[in-house]
SEGURO-336709 format. One record per residue: residue in one letter; y negated, z, x negated of N, C-alpha, C, CB in turn. Coordinates in steps of 0.02 Angstrom, whole numbers, plus 50000, padded with zeros to 5 digits. Atoms other than C-alpha are relative to their C-alpha. Last residue first. Glycine has a CB too. Example, Ala and Ser with C-alpha at 12.3 -4.5 7.8 and 13.67 -1.06 7.14 Angstrom:
<sites>
s500594999750042500535035749316499455003750039499774992949980a500595000049955502255039049385499405000049955499995006250050
</sites>
This chain:
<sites>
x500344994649977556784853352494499385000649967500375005849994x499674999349933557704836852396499625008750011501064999149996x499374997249998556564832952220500235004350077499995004949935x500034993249991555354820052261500525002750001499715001950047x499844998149924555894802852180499945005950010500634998750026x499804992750007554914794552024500165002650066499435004549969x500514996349904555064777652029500445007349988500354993950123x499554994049992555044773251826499865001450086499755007449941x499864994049982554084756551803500555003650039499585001050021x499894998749924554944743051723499745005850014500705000050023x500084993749956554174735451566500105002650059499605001150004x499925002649927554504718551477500035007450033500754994650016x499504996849970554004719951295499664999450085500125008449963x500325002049919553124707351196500735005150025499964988350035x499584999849964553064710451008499904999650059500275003749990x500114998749945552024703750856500665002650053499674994450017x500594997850001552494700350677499605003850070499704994349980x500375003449977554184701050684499365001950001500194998550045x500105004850029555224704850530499534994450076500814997949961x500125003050058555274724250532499714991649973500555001249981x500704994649997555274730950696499794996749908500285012450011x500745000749997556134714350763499655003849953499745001750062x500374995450004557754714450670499145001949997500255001449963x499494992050001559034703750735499715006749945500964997549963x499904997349947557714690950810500535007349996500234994250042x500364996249948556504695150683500545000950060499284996050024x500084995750033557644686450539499705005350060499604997849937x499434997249974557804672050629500125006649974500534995949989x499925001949919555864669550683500805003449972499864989450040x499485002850009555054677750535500654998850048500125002649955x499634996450058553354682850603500564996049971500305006750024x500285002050065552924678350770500365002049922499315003150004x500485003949996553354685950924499664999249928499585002350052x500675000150047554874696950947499524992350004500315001149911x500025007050026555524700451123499544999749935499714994950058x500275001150063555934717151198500244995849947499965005049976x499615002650067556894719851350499475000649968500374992549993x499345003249970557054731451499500204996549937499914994650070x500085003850059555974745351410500624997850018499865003149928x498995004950024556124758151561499694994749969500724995550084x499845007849995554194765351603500585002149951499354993149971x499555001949949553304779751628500344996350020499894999950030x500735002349959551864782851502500604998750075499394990149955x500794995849968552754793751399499874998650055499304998649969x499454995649957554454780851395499285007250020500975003649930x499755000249917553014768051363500575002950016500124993250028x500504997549948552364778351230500044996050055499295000149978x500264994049978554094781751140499175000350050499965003849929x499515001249964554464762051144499745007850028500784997749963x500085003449949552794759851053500434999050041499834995849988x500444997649971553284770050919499604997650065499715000849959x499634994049988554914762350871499295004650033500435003249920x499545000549928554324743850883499995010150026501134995749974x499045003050007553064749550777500075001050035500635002049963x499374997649985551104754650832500474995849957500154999650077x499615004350037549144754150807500715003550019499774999649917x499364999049984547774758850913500414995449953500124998650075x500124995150000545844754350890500705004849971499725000550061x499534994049972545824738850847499875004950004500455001549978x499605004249921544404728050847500505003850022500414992249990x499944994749951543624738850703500314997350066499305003250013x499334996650018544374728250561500105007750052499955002049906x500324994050024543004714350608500495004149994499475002750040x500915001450002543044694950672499955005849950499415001350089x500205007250035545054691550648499395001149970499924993550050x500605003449985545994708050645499724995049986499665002349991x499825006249951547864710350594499465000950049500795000050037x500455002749982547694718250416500414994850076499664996449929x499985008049974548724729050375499354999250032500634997950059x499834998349952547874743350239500294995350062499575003150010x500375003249963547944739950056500155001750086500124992949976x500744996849974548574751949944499644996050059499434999949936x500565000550026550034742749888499285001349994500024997350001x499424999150059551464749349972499524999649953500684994449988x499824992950023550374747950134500195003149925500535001250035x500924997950029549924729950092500135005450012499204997450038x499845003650053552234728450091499205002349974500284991350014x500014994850060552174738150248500034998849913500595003950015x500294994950008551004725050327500185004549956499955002150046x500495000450051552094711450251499475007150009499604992250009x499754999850073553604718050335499514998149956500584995649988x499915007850041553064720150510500045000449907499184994550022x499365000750046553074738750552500164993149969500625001850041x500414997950069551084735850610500905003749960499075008550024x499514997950020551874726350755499865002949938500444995650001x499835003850079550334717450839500505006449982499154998649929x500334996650052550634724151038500184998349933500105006650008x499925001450054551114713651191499545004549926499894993150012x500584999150057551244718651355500324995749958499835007749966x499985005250062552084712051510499715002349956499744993650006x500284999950029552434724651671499964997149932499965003750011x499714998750067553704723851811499324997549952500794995149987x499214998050017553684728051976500074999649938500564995850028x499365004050014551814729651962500625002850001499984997349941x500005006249974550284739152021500314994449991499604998649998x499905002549918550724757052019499764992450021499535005150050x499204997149984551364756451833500074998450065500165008449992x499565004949966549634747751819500685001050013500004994649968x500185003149957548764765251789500394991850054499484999649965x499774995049914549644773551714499864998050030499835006150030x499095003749991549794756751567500175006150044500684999149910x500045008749971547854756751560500625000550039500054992449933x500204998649944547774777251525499994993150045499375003649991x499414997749944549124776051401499764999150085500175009149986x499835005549993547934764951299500345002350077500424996949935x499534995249946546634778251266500494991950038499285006350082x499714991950033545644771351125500395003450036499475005549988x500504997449964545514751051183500365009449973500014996550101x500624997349982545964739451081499495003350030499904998650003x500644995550059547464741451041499514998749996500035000249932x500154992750003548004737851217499945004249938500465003050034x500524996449970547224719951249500335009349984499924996850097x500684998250033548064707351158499555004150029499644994849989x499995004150081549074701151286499395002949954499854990450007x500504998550060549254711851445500004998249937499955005749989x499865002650066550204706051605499375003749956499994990949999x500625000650015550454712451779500124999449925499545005650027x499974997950073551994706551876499085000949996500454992849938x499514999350027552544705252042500035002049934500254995750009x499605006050020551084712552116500464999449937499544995049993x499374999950047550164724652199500354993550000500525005650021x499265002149957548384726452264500625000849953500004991350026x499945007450016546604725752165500684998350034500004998349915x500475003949946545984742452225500354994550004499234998249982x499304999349972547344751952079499484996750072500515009749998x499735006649965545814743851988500685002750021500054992749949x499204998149996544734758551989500414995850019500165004950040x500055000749948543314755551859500795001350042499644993950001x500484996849946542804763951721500304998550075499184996649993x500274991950034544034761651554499725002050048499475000949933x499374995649973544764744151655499775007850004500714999349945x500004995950082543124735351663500775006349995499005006349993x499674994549975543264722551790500075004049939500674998450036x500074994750052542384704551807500355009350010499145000049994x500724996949974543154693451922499985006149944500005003350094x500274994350058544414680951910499595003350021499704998149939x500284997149955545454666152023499855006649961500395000150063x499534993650007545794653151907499545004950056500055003849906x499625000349949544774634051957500605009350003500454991349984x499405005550012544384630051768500455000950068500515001849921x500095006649992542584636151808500464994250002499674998949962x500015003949934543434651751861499574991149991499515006050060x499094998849946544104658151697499634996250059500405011350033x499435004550001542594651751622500334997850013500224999549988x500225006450002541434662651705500384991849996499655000949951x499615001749938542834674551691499594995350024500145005550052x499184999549975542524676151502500194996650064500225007750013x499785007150042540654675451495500584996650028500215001249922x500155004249946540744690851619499894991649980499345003250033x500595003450030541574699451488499834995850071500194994949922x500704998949991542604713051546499254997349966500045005649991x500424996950090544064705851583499415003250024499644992549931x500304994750017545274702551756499604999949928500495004850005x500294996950075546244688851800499355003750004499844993849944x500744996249997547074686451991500065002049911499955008850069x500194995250047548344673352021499505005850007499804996749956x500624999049951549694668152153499555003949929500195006150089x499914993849986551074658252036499395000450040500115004749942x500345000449926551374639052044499955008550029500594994450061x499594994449965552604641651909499695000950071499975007349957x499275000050012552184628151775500265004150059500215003149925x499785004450000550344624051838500684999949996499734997449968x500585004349936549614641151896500574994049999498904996649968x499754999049946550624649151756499964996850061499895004450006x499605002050022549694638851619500594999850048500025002749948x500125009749985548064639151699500695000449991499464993349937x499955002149923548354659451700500204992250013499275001250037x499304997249979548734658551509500064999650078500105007949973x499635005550031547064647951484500655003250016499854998149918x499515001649946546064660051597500514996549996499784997650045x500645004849947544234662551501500974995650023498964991949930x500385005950067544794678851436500204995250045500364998849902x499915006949976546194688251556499544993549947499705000350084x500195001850078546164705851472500144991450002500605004949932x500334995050040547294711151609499724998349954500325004249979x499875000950095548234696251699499315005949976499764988449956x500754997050032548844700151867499915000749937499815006450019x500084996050068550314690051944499435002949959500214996549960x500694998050020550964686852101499975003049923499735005750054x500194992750010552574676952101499164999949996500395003349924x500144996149938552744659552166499835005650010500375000250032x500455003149983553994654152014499865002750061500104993949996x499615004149927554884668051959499334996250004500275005650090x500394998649924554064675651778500214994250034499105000650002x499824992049965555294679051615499754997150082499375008849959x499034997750000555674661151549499955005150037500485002649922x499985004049951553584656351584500945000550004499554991949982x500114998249908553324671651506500064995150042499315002550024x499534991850018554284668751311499844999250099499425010249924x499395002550008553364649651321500385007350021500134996349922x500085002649912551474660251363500704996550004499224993250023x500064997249944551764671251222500274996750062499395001150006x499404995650014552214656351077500325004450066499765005249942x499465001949968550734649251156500725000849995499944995549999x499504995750031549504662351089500664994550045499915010550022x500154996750069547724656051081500725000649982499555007649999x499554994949999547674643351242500115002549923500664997350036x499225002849971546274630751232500345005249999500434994249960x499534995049959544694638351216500654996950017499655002550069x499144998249993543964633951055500234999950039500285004749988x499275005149986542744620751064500545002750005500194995249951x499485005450045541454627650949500644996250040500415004849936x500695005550042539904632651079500804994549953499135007549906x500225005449966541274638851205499544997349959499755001350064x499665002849977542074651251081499854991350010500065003950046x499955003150084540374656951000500564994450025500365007049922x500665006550014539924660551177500304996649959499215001849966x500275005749950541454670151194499684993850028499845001150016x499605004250031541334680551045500314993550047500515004549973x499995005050037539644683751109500444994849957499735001849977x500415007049964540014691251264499944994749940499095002050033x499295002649959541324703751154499654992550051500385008350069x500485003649963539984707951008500534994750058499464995349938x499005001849933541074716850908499594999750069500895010350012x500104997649928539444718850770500584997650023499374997550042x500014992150022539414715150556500145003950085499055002549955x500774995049944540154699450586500095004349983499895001550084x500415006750023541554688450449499495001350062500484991250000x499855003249922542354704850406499474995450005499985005650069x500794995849964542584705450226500114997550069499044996849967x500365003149959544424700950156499335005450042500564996650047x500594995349959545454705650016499374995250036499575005749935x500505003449991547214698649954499435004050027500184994950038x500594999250051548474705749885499294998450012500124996249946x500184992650012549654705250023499545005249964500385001449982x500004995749932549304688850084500025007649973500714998250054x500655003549991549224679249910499705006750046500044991350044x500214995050057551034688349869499204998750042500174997349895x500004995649992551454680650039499755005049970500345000150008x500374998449953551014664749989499745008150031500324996750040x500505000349999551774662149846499315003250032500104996250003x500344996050035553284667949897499385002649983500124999149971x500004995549954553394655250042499845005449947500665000550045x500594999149946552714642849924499885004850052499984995250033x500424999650071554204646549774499195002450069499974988749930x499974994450019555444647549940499405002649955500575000449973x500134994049946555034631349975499795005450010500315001650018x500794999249985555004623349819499695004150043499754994850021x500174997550035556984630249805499065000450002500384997449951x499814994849984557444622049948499565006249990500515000249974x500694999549934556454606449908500015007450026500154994250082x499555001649918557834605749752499355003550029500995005050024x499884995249965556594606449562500394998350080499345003150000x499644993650038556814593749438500345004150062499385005649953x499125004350017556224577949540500325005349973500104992649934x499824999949942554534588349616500684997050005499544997150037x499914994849977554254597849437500174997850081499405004549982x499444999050042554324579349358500345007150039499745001049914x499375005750003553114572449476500635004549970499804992249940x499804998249938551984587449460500424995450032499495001150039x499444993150008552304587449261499905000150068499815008249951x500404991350046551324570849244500615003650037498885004550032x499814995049949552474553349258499685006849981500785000750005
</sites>
């Protein structure tokens, strides 16, 4: 019997557990990583996509959370749409009306080869209060990356009853943990410039009360599931908040 036999009869699974979850984390916090491109090459991450096979849905966690929130039949506008796998999802479970938006023309290529209804759209230039109104408009992964976020989320205020983001949670507990340690979080894949914008729950509540919006709920996403649900800002990795714009009423005379 060698010592990893002996160390798997000794030790309770419990306990192994814990040892690996430790493990790990130390790994994670300590750890150092190069970016794996020197460019943020948005057509090409795309390509790269479709050459390897990725595109199935990235964040299904997300898309489970919104198929609880969004009525079947609703309109819904997806922001930062990429090649439409969250639409498909809606489409089929909810039979919603769609329209996706990016600004890769790769991207909606996609998006529409799988039947989604897309079109290229650059938010930063163009004026999509054009695009109509609907029940919901969604944004995954799309507002730290862009340097002026507020100006996305004035904008769709006027084109949904109710509004979906999601922003990485840089209060998450390992981030402040590589904080603690000099290291900075890390929650980029390709390059460390992808983001632009970073938030906590608690700061990201203050810029959608800025930006004009009631914070109906707020859902964590990822991270340490029971632990997150009774204290997101700390133990979830990601968050998804549900956004009502504010109707502002002229004051009487």
């Amino acid at each position: 019997m060698n010592i990893r036999h002996i160390y798997q009869r000794a030790v309770p699974l419990a306990i192994r557990r814990l040892g690996w979850l430790v493990k790990n984390e130390v790994s994670y916090v300590f750890s150092n990583r190069l970016p794996a491109r020197l460019d943020l090459d948005y057509e090409g991450y795309w390509e790269r996509r479709e050459a390897e096979d990725q595109l199935q849905l990235s964040y299904t966690e997300i898309t489970e959370l919104c198929v609880g929130i969004i009525a079947s039949g609703s309109k819904v506008l997806d922001v930062g749409c990429g090649n439409g796998a969250f639409l498909r999802q809606l489409k089929q479970r909810k039979n919603v009306k769609e329209l996706g938006i990016d600004i890769s023309s790769k991207a909606i290529a996609l998006a529409r080869a799988e039947g989604i209804n897309a079109k290229v759209v650059d938010v930063l230039r163009e004026d999509i209060k054009t695009l109509g109104e609907y029940d919901y408009v969604t944004a995954f992964e799309v507002l730290e990356h862009l340097p002026n976020p507020e100006v996305l989320l004035s904008v769709v205020r006027a084109l949904g009853k109710q509004i979906l983001v999601t922003i990485p949670n840089t209060g998450y507990y390992l981030y402040r943990l590589r904080l603690l340690f000099g290291r900075f979080p890390r929650q980029w894949i390709q390059h460390p410039a992808e983001h632009l914008r970073f938030w906590t729950l608690t700061d990201f509540q203050l810029t959608a009360k800025l930006s004009g919006y009631e914070i109906a709920v707020v859902l964590p996403v990822g991270g340490r599931k029971t632990l997150a649900q009774a204290n997101p800002n700390w133990f979830a990795e990601s968050l998804l908040f549900v956004l009502k714009p504010k109707r502002f009423e002229r004051p009487p005379g």
